[in-house]
N, C-alpha and C positions, 0 to 999 in steps of 0.2 A: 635206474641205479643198479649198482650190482646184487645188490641184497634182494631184489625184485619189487620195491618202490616205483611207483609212477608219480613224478612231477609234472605240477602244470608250468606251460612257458609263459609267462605275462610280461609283456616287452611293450611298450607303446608305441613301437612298429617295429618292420618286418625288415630286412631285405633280403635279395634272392642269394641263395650260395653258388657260387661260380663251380663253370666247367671245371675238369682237366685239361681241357682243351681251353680257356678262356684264361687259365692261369700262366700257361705255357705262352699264348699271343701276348699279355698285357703283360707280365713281368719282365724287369730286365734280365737278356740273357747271360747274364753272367751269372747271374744267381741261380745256384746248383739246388734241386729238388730231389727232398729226401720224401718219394712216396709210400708212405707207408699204405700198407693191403692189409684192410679190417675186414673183421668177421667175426659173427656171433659166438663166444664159447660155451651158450647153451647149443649149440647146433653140431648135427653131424651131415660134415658135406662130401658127398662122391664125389670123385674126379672126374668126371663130366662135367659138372657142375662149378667146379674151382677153375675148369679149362676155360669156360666159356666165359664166367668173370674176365679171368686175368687176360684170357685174347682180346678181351674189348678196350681194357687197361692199353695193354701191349699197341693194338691198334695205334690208339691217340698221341700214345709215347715216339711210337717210330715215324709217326706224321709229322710230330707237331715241335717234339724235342732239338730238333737239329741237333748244335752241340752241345744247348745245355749238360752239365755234368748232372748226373741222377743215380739216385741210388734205391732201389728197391728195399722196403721192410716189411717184417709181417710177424706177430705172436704166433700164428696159427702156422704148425711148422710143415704141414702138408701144401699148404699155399704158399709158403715160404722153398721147398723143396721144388714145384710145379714151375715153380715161376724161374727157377734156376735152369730145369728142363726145358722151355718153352725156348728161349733165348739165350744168346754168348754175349751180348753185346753189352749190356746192363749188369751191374753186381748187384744181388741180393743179399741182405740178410735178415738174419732170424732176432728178435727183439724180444727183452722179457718184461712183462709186461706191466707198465706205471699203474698207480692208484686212480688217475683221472687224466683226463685229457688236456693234451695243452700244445702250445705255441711252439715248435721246436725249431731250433739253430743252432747249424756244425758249425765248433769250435775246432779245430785241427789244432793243436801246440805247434808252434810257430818252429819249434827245433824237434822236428820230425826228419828220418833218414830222405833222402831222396828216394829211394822206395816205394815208403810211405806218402809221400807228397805224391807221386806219382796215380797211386790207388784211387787218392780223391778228387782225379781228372777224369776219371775213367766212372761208369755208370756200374753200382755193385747191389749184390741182393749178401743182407743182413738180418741175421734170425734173433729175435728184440727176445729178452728173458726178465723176470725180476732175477733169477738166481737163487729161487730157493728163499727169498722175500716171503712170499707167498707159495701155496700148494694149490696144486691141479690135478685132473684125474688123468690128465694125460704127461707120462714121467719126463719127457723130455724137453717139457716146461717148467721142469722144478728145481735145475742145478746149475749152474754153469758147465761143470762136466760134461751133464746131458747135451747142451748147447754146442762145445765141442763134437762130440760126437756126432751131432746131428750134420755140422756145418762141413765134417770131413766127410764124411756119406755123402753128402750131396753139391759137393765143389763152391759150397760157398765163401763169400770172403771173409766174412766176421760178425762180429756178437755184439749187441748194444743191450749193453746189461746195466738193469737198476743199480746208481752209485753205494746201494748201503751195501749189494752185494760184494762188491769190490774189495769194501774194506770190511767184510766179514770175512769174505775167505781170501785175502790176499794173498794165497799159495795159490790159486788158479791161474792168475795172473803170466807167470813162466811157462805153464803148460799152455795155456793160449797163445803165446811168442813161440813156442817150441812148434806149435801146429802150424806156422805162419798165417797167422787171420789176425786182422784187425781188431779191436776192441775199443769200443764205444762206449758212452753210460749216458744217462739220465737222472731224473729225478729232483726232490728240489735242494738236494744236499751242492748239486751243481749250482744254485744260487749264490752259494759260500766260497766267493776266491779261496780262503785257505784249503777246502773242500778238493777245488778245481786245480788247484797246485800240488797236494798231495799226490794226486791220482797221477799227475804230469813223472812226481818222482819214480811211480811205482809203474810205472810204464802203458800207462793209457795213452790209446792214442789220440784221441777227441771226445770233449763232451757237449753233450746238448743242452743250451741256457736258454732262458730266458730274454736273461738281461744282459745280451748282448756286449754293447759298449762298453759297462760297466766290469763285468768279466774280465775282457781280453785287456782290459786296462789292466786291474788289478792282479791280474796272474803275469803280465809283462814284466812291472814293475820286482813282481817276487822271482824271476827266474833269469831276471836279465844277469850278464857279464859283463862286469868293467873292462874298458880294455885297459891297454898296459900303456904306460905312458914311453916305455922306450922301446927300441927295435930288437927284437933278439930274435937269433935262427929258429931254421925248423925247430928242433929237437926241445931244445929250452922253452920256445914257445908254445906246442902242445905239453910237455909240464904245466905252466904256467893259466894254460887254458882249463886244464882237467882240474886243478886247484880251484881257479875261480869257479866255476862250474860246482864242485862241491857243495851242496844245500847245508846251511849253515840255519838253522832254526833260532828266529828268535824267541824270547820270553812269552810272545803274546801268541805265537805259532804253537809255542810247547803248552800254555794254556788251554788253548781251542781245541788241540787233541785230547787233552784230558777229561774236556765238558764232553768232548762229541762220541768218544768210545763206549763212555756203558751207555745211553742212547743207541748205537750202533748192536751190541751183543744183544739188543733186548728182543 
């Protein structure tokens, strides 16, 4: 545990945990691998030593990946930084870092630039942060700012930051689109379609769920645009689309903000 607790595991049986190599043959390849690079944050690691990790990493990826899409992640932003150097072909980034471990699945928002959709065909190394959630003794784990900066030093493509930090500081948000990097989130606020919709307004570009189906249902349903029942030209028809497009809050949306903001400031 983080506090320095030892649990025992009492499971009435085992089984074995698979390769990198054994996930990449038996998964379908459509399905994009978002590998995150752990590392102990009581530890101090030399770059020798992060090389030799990530080249073994590296190794199996460039074997075994074909085309799967992938995307490199890492808290630890020296592993995160290495892993950008090592290789062009794969995107990393830098990640802040969740409460506990869990299950993770990119959600991209469905009305993403062409860009944007582009990025997540392509293999990206991402620097994972809480944002300032939490404190560390190393600074560049404790802001979003930090996380910017980290990610322009070292050419990578964006930020998967803890969702409370988002809407804590939701002025980072523009400075993150201004750097052109991506931005990501977590945590279990992404549980909550309205959660996962807000973030879509304020320009997030994917979040990591759980509950998959459940999600991309529910955030569909809240973003979708009617079309028009008659034909009208260009001009009149982009009006017409910017209108509908318009987030129009209902009563039980402007509720949920209300519960979930001083929770959020705390």
């Amino acid at each position: 545990m983080k506090d320095g607790r030892v649990l025992n595991w009492n499971v009435q049986s085992d089984d074995p945990l698979c390769t990198l190599q054994e996930a990449f043959e038996k998964v379908n390849p459509r399905l994009g691998f978002n590998v995150e690079l752990k590392f102990d944050d009581n530890l101090v690691y030399q770059d020798e030593e992060l090389t030799h990790i990530l080249q073994a990493i590296l190794k199996v990826v460039f074997e075994c990946a074909k085309d799967r899409p992938i995307i490199f992640s890492s808290f630890q932003p020296d592993a995160a930084q290495l892993m950008r150097k090592l290789q062009s072909t794969y995107p990393v980034s830098a990640i802040l870092l969740p409460d506990r471990a869990s299950t993770w699945n990119l959600y991209p928002f469905h009305t993403m630039s062409v860009t944007d959709r582009h990025r997540y065909d392509v293999c990206q190394v991402y620097f994972l942060t809480n944002g300032g959630t939490e404190v560390y003794a190393d600074v560049r784990r404790n802001s979003l700012e930090e996380a910017v900066k980290l990610c322009l030093a070292s050419g990578m493509q964006g930020i998967v930051s803890e969702a409370r930090a988002v809407f804590r500081f939701p002025t980072a948000i523009p400075k993150i689109k201004e750097a052109d990097l991506s931005l990501l989130t977590y945590g279990t606020l992404n549980n909550v379609p309205e959660a996962v919709y807000m973030q879509h307004l304020m320009g997030v570009n994917g979040v990591i769920v759980d509950l998959v189906p459940e999600i991309t249902g529910a955030v569909s349903d809240l973003i979708a645009v009617p079309e028009t029942d008659v034909e009208i030209n260009d001009l009149s028809g982009q009006v017409a689309k910017d209108a509908a497009s318009t987030p129009n809050f209902t009563q039980r949306e402007i509720s949920f903000l209300l519960r979930l903001m001083p929770e959020l400031v705390q």
